[in-house]
Structure formats: C-alpha cells, structure tokens
PADO-459379 format. One record per residue (C-alpha): residue in one letter; x, y, z. Coordinates in steps of 0.1 Angstrom, whole numbers, plus 5000, padded with zeros to 4 digits. Example, Ala and Ser with C-alpha at 12.3 -4.5 7.8 and 13.67 -1.06 7.14 Angstrom:
a512349555078 s513749895071 
//
This chain:
x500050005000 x501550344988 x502150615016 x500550955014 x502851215027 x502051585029 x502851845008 x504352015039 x507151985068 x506451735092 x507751645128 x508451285139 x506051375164 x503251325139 x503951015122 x501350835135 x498951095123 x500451035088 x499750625095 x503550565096 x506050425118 x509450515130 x510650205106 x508250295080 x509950645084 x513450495086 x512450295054 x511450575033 x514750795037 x516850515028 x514650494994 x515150874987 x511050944991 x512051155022 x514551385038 x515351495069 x516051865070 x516451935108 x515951705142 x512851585138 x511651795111 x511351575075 x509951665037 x508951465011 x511951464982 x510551574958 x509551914970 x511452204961 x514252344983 x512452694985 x512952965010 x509752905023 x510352555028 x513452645048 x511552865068 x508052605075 x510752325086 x512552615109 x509252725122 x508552365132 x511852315148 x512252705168 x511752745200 x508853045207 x511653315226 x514353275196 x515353435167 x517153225139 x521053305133 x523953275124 x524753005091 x521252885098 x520053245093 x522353245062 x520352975050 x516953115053 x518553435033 x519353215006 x522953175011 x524352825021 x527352915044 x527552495056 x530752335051 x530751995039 x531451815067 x528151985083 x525951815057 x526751415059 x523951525088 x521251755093 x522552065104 x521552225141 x519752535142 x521352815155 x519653045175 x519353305194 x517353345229 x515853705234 x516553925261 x514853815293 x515253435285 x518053195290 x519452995263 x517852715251 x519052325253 x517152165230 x518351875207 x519551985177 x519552315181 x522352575193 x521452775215 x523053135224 x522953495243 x523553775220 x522154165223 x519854195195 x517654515188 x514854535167 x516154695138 x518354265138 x515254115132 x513054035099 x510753795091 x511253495067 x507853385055 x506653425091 x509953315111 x512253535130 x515453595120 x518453795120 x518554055091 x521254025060 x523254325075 x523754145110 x523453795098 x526453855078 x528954095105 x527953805130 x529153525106 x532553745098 x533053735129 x532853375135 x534653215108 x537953165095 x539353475070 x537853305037 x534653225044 x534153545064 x535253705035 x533053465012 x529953515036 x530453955035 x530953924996 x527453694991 x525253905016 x526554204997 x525954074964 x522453914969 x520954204991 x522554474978 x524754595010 x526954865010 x529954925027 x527755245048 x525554995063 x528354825074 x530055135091 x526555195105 x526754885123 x530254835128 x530555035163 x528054815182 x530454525174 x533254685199 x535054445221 x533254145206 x535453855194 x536353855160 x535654205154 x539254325145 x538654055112 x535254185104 x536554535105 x539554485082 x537154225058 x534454475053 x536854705027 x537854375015 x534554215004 x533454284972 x529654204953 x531354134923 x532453824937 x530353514924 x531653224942 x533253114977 x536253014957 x537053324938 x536553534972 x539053284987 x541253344958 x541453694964 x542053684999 x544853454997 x546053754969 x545754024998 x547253815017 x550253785000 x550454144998 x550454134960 x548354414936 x544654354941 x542854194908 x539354334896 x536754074898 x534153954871 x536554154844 x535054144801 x537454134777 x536254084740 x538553784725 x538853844682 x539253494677 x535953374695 x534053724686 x532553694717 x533153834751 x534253644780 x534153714812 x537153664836 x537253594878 x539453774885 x541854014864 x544254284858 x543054434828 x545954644819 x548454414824 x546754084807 x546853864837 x543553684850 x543553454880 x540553134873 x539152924901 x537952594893 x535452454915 x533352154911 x530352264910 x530652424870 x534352274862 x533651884861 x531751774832 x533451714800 x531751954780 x532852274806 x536252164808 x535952154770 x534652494767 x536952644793 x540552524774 x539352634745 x538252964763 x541952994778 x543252854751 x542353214730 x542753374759 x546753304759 x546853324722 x545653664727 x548553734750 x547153694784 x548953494814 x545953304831 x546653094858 x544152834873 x543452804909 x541352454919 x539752344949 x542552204967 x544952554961 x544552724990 x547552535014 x550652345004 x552752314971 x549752394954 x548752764969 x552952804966 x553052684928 x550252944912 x551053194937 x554653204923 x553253254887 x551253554898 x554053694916 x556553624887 x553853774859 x553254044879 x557054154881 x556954124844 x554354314833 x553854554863 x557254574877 x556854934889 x553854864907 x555354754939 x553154564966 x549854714971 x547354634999 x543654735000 x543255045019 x541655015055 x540855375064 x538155485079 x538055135094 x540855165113 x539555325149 x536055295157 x534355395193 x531755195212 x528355355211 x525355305238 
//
C-alpha cells in the first residue's frame, strides 16, 4: 500500500497521524522518498528546496523566545554558508534566545545569548530571524578569513549591501570576538564576487600582499568574437586569476569549453593561471602563487606591493 505524505514539513512527532512508523519512516529515507532537513523535522523529496520551505521546517523546529541565526539564518537568506562536513547530517539550528530568556538546550539546536535590537530582526515567511546586514557581521566574525570574507561578499551581492551599512553597524560590534577581522574584511569584500572560491582566491591574493585583481572583468576575445568574462583580472596588464570548483568545472563538455576559452585567451596574449579546489594550502597555493608573483614582476614591475586600503575602518568607538 503506497504512503501518502503531505505536501508540507512534518515532525516525527506526527507520524502516527500520517499512518507511519518510525521504521516505516526509517524505510522511506533510505529509498530517497524522504528527507530529513532538521531533528525531527522531515519533507517529502520531491519538493522543492524553497525559502519557504526552509522557513515551515525552521518554524517547526524553533523554539517560541528565539530568533534564527547565524549560518542557519544564512540559510533562510538564501545563502548556504555549511561546510561539507556539516551536511553528511542535518545541520543544528542556531539560534538565538531574546532578552529576558536563558538559552535554550534543546536537541539539535544551538542555543546562544546575543544583544539583538529590533532593527536585527526580519521575518522569513513568518519566522524570526536575523536580518542580511547582521546575519552576515555576525558570521564574519565567526569564521575563518575566507569564508568570512566569502559570507560578506554573498550578503553584499544578493541583498545589495553597502559598505555604509556596514559602518553603520560596525560600532556596536566593539569588544566582541572576532571584530578586528570583520572590520578589516568589510573594505575587503566585494559584490562582484560570484563564488566562495573566487572570494578565497582573492584573499589569499591580499594576503600575499600582492596588487589587488578586479573581479568579474570582460574582455572581448577576436578569435571567439564573443566576450568572456574573467574571475578575477588585471586588465591592463593581461593577467587573469581562474578558480575551478566542482560545481561548474567537472563535466566534460565545461572543461571542453573552458581550454578552448583559455586557450584564446593565451593566444591573445594573456597569462591566466588556474586556481582548483585543493589550492588554498601546500605546494599547490605555493606553485600558482609564484606565477602571479613572477607575471606580475613582468608586466607590472613598477607597481610594487599594494594592499587594499583600510581607512576609515581603522578606529572605531563603542556607542550605547
């Protein structure tokens, strides 16, 4: 006899309501038909990862006195910010409790204490949870230098935030750990960026100390009569920096159409130098590193070493 699942999120605490069993349930995730999204909260498949869906199974899963945040809050906004090794499970959800109530314990969710006002909280179909602007200086904060810089560059580009909303915030973040890395990322981050891997890229560029490339540069290639569009570049100079990551760079057919894509690109005189998944440490970061040093001393020798500016980011005071 078929099952009949809802259209909707459902709790484990309703199974019998549905006419299944835990072993019935068990049984039907190992065939694919459903998914578990949070502790205890499960869809069918073959419903659509929407952000309302995201937001019915949070609603099912919060606790009345929190606010969603965090990379859970991320990933209401739209933005995945989960590392792999946080998927081979269902992911907590990260919360906060508001003021006047202690954290809360629940399984499979994480709990904390954080000042929020109420200019932090919006509504995502019908849930609370921390707005773009604070959802992304809280996660900056949190994380390691790439995918802070990954998460600022995202929230910027998706909802349109600009580096004065971030100054507008940026003083109620003094004395909070991780603050001195959100205040030198925010000049750092950049909309333009279209991928963790090509914000990671840059940073490790930064890092380095070398000249900073433009990102999402389009330079019109004669021998394709098309344009192209680059990841990262230095226009004048005919150097562009690729990074290959597996989501578009695996299939035949796009590693066909990116040699032949660099291919013209170095027949049209341009150094371009590919940066994969696993160049970020070791001989790897080392080996294209050295050929953007190297083709920066040839074709911009008098450029010298040239860090993004911090300015106005330097000093901020604490405000009440």
């Amino acid at each position: 006899m078929p099952v009949e699942l809802p259209c909707i999120p459902f709790r484990i605490s309703e199974i019998a309501e549905l006419g299944l069993t835990r072993a019935t349930l068990r049984r039907l995730i190992r065939e694919g038909v459903v998914r578990r999204v949070l502790h205890g909260v499960y869809v069918r498949t073959d419903l659509p990862d929407t952000q309302d869906l995201r937001a019915a199974c949070a609603a099912l899963a919060l606790p009345a006195h929190c606010v969603v945040s965090d990379r859970s809050a991320a990933w209401l906004h739209g933005i995945d910010c989960f590392d792999l090794s946080d998927l081979q499970h269902p992911p907590v959800l990260e919360v906060i409790s508001l003021r006047g109530h202690e954290r809360t314990r629940r399984t499979g969710i994480l709990g904390g204490e954080r000042e929020l006002l109420g200019i932090d909280i919006c509504e995502v179909a019908g849930v609370r949870v921390t707005t773009p602007l604070r959802t992304a200086c809280d996660l900056a904060c949190l994380r390691g230098r790439n995918r802070a810089l990954a998460v600022l560059d995202a929230f910027r580009r998706r909802f349109d935030l600009q580096i004065a909303d971030f100054l507008q915030i940026l003083p109620r973040y003094a004395g909070r750990r991780g603050v001195k890395q959100l205040r030198e990322l925010i000049p750092l981050s950049d909309p333009r960026s279209e991928s963790s891997g090509e914000s990671w890229t840059r940073m490790t560029i930064h890092d380095e100390g070398l000249l900073a490339p433009e990102p999402q540069v389009e330079v019109y290639l004669e021998e394709l009569d098309q344009d192209v569009r680059l990841d990262l570049a230095y226009r004048h100079h005919k150097i562009c920096v690729e990074y290959d990551g597996q989501e578009h760079h695996t299939e035949e057919l796009d590693r066909e159409h990116d040699e032949r894509r660099r291919g013209a690109l170095r027949r049209a005189g341009w150094v371009v130098i590919v940066v994969c998944k696993d160049g970020f440490s070791g001989p790897e970061r080392d080996a294209w590193l050295r050929r953007l040093r190297d083709a920066l001393a040839d074709r911009a020798p008098y450029q010298g070493k040239r860090r993004y500016s911090r300015g106005e980011f330097t000093k901020f005071t604490r405000t009440r």
